[in-house]
C-alpha positions in Angstrom: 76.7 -145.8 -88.2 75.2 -146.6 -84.7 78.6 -146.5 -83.2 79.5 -142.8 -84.8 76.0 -141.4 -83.3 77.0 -143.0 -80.0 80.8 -141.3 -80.0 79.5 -138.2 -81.5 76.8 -138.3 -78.7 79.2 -138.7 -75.7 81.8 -136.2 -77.2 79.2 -133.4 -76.5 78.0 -134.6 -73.4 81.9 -134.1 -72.5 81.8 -130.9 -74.1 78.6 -129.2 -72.5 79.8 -130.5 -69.5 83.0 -128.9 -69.6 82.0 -125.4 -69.6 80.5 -123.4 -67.1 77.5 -121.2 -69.1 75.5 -124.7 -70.0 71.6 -124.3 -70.8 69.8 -127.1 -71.7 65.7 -127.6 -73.1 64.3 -131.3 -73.0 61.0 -131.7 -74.7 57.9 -133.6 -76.1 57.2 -133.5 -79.3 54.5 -134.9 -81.7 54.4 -134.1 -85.4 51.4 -134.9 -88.2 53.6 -135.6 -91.1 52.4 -135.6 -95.2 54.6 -138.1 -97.6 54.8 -137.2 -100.8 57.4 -138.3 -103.9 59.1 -136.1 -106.1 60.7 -137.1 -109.4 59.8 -135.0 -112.5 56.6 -133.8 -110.7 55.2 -137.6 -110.3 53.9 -138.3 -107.0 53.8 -142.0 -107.8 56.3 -144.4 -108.2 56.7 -148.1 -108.3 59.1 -150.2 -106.2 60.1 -153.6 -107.9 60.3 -156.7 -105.2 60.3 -159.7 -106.8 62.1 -160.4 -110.1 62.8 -157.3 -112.6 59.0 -156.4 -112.8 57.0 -157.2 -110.1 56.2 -154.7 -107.1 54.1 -152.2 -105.6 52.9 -149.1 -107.7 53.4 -146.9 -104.9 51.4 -143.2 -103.4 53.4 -141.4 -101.7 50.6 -138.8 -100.9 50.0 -140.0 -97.5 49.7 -138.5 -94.1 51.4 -140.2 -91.5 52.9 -138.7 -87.4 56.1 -139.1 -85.4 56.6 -138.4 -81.9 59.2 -138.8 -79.0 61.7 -136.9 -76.7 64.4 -133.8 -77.7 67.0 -131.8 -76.4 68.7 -128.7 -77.3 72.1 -127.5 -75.9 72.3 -123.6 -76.1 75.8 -122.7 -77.1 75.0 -119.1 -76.8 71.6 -117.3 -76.2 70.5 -117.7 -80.1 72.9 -120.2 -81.0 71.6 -124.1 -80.6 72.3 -127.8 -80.9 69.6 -130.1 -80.9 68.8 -134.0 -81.3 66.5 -136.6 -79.4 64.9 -139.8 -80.6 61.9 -140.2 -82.2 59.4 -143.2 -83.2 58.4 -142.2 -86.9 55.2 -144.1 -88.6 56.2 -143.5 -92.8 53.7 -145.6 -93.8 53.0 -145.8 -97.6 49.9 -147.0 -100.4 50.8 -149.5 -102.4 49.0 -152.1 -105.1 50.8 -154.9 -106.6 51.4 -155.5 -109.7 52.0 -159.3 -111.2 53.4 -159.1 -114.5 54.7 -162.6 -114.9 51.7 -163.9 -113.0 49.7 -166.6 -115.4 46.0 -164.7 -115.3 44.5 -167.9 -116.3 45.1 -170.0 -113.0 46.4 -167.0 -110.3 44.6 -163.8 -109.3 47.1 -161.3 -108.8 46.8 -159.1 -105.9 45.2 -155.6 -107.2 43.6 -153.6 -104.1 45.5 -150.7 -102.7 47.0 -152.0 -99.1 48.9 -150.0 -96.3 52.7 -150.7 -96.8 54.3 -150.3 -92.9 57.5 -148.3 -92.2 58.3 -147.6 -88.9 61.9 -146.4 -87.9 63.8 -144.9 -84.9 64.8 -141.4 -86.0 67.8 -139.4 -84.5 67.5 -136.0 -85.8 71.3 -133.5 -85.2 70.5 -129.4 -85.8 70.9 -126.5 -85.3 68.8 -123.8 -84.3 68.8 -119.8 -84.1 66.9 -118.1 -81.8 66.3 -114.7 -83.4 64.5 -113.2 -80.0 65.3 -113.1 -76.2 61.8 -112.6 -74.7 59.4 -114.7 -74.0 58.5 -115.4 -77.6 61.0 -117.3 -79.7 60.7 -117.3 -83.5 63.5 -120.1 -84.4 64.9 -121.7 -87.4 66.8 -125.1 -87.9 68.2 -127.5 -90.5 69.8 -130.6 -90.4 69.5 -134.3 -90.2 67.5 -136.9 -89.8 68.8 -140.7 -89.2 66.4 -142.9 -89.4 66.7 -146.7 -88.2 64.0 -149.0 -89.4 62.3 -151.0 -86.8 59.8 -152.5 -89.0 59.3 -152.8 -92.7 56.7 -154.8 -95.0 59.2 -154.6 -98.2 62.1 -155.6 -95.8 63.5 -158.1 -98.0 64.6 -155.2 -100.3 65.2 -152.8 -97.3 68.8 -151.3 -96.2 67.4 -151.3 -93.1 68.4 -147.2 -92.7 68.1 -143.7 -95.2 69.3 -140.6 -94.1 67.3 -137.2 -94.7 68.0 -133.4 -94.7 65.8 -130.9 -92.8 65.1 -127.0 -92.7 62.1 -125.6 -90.8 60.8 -122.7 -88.4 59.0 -122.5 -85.6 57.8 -120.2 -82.7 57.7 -120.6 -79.2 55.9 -119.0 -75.9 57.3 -119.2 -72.1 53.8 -119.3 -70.7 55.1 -119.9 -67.0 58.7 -119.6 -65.9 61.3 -122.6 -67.6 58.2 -123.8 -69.3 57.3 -123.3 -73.1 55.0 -124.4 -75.9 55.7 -124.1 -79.7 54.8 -124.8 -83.1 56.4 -125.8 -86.2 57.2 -126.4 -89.9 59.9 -128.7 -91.1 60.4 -129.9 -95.0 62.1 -133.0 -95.5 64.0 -134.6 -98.5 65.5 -138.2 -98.3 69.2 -138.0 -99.3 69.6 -141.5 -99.4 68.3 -144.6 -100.5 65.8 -147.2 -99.0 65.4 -150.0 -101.1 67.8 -151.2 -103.3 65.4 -151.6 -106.1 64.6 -148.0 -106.1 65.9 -145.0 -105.5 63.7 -143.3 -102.6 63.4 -140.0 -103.2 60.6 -139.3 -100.4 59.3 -135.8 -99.2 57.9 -134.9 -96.0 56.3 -132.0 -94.8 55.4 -132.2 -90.8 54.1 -130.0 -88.7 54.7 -130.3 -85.0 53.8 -129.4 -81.6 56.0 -129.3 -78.7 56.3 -129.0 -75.1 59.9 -127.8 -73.7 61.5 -127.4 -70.1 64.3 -125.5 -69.5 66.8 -126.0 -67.1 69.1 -122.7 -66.9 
């Protein structure tokens, strides 16, 4: 997977590069981002990690934040690509739960602890610009590849999950090549986490960002 990002990566380097009407935005951006789970309108679930019945009853209702550096490529004056890389905090509530555990002579774990998941996320999209002016509504959808740099279930882990996106935001060019926006994105896992589970995580994040643009 880290190879395809790479060669899809320097394939439209080579293509911006090769024509002669290139705009490109980099930008900072930091999001405040709400976990939830959905499956049959539970917003709990539980995540097995030791034997068939022991594991983590899991909330999923937890706010978390992501931040890091973008970059959008402007194929025409509405028409976008954008990616970047991203350090995402996804962490989770969890309490154990020690069904085989003998009562008698162990005292299973039973307080609700912070599970850590941190990842590298490449998001790929692409964005319309429905204005020219100075203030840009825009939406976007696409994806979200996120690399996990550090777990607490990592023993179950895949190490990676892959989301879907959709969102909106609006932007203002306060001072020449210089803009400020805000925005909603929803996201929905479309891949699986743990291999005890299947990870159907939600995300709603909303974000603020800084861009230059470079015409």
């Amino acid at each position: 997977m880290k190879k395809i990002l790479l060669i899809a990566f320097l394939l439209l380097q080579i293509s911006v590069y090769s024509q002669n009407n290139t705009q490109w935005s980099f930008g900072l951006e930091f999001s405040t981002d709400n976990l939830s789970f959905s499956r049959d309108g539970d917003r709990t679930d539980y995540i097995v990690t030791d034997g068939n019945i022991n594991g983590y009853a899991v909330e999923f209702d937890k706010n978390n934040y992501s931040f890091g550096i973008t970059a959008d490529y402007f194929i025409q004056q509405s028409l976008g690509l954008s990616s970047g890389i991203l350090y995402a905090n996804k962490d989770l509530m969890g309490t154990y739960n020690c069904a085989t555990c003998d009562k008698f002579y162990s005292f299973p774990i039973s307080v609700s602890q912070t599970l850590k998941q941190r990842f590298l996320t490449i998001p790929i999209s692409i964005n319309y610009n429905f204005s020219k002016g100075k203030l840009k509504p825009i939406v976007e959808g696409g994806l979200n590849n996120n690399f996990e740099i550090e777990n607490d279930l990592d023993t179950i882990s895949k190490g990676y999950f892959l989301e879907v996106f959709i969102g909106a935001s609006i932007y203002y060019e306060f001072i020449e090549n210089l803009e400020a926006g805000m925005g909603y994105n929803y996201q929905a896992a479309i891949s699986d986490l743990y291999k005890t589970d299947e990870f159907n995580l939600r995300t709603n994040s909303f974000s603020f960002r800084i861009n230059y643009l470079f015409n």
